[in-house]
C-alpha positions as CSV (number, residue, x, y, z in Angstrom):
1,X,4.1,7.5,22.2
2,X,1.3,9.9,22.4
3,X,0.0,9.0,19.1
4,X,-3.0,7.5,18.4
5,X,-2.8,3.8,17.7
6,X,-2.5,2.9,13.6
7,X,-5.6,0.5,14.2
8,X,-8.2,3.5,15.1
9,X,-8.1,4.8,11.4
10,X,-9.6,1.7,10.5
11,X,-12.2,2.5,13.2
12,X,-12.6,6.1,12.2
13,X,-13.5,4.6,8.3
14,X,-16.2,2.9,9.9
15,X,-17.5,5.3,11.7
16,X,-17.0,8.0,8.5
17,X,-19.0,5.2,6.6
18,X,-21.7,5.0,8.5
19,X,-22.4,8.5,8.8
20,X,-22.1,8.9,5.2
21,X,-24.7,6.3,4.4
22,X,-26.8,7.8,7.1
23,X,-26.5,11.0,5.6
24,X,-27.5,9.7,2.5
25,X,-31.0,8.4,3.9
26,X,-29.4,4.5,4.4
27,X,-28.8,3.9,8.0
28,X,-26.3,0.2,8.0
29,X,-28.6,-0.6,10.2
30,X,-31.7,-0.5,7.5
31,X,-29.4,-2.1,5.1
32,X,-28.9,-5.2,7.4
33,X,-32.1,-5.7,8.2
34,X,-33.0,-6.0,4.7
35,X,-30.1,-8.6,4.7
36,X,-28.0,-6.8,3.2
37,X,-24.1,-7.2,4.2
38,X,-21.5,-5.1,3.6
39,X,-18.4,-6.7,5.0
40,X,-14.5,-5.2,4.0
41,X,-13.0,-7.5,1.3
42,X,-9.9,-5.1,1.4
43,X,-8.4,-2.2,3.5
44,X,-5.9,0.2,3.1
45,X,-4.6,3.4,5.2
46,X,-1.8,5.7,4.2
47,X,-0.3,7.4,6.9
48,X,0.9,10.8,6.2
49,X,1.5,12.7,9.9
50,X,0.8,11.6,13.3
51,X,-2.4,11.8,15.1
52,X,-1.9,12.8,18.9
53,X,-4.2,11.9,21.5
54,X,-7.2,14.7,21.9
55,X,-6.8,15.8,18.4
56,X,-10.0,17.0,17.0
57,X,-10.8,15.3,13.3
58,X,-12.9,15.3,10.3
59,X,-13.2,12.1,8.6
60,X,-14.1,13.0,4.7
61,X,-15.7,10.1,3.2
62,X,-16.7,9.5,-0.4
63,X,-18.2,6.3,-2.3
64,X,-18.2,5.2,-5.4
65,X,-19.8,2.0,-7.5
66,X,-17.2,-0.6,-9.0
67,X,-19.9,-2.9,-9.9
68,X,-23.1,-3.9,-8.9
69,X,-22.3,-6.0,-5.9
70,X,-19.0,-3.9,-4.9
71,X,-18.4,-0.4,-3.2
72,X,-15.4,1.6,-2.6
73,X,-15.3,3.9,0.0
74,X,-12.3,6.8,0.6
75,X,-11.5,8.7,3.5
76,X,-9.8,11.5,4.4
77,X,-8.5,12.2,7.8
78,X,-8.2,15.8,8.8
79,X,-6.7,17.7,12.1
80,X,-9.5,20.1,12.4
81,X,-7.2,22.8,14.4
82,X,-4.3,22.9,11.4
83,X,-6.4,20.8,8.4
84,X,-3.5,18.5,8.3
85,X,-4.6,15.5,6.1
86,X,-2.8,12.7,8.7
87,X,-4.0,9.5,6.8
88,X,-6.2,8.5,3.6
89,X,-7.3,5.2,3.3
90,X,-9.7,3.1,1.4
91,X,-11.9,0.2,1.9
92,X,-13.8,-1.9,-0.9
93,X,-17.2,-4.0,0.4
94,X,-18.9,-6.8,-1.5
95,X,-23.1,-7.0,-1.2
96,X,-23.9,-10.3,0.3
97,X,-27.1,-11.9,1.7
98,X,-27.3,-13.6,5.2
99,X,-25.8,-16.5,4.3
100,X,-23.0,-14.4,2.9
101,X,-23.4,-15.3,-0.9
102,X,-22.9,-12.4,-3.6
103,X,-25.2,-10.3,-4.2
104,X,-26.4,-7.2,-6.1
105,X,-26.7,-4.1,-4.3
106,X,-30.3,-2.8,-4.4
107,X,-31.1,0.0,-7.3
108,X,-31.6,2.8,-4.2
109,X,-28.3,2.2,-3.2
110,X,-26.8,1.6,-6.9
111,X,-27.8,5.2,-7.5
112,X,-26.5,6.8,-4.1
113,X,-23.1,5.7,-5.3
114,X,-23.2,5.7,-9.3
C-alpha cells in the first residue's frame, strides 16, 4: 500500500522516548540498571494522514508526571519535507522494580518531568 505499517508509530514512540530521556541526561539504559522499569501500561496513536515509505520524520516527544510512580509521554509525528503532523499518540508507564512491583520513580527523574 506504500504506507508505512500502523505498528511502526508505536516503534517511533519508543525510539522518541528514549531520545528524550537521553536528552534529558537519563539513558533507559541507566534507568534499568538501577532497576528501574518502565514498561507501557496503555497506548494510544491517532492517525491523522498517511506515512509513505522513505518519508523523512520528526518524532516530538514530551513527558509529564501523573504521580509518582506513573509517566505520560506524547508524541508528535511530523513529515519533515511538508510538516504534516501524520499521527499523535500517547503512552502512560508505571515505575516498577525487577520483580515488577510498583514503585516510586526516583526524585532526579520526578523533577525531569514535574
Amino acid at each position: 500500500m506504500q504506507v508505512a505499517y500502523h505498528v511502526h508509530y508505536f516503534v517511533w514512540f519508543e525510539v522518541g522516548r528514549c531520545d528524550l530521556l537521553r536528552s534529558l541526561g537519563h539513558s533507559y539504559r541507566d534507568l534499568e540498571s538501577t532497576g528501574l522499569m518502565l514498561p507501557v501500561i496503555e497506548a494510544q496513536c491517532e492517525f491523522r494522514h498517511s506515512t509513505r515509505y522513505d518519508d523523512e520524520l520528526w518524532i516530538i516527544t514530551r513527558g509529564s508526571l501523573l504521580s509518582g510512580a506513573r509517566v505520560k509521554f506524547e508524541y508528535e509525528v511530523v513529515c519533515q519535507e511538508d510538516k504534516t503532523v501524520t499521527a499523535l499518540g500517547r503512552t502512560v508507564h508505571a515505575a516498577v522494580n525487577r520483580e515488577g512491583r510498583p514503585t516510586r520513580l526516583p526524585p532526579k527523574i520526578r523533577e525531569v518531568f514535574e
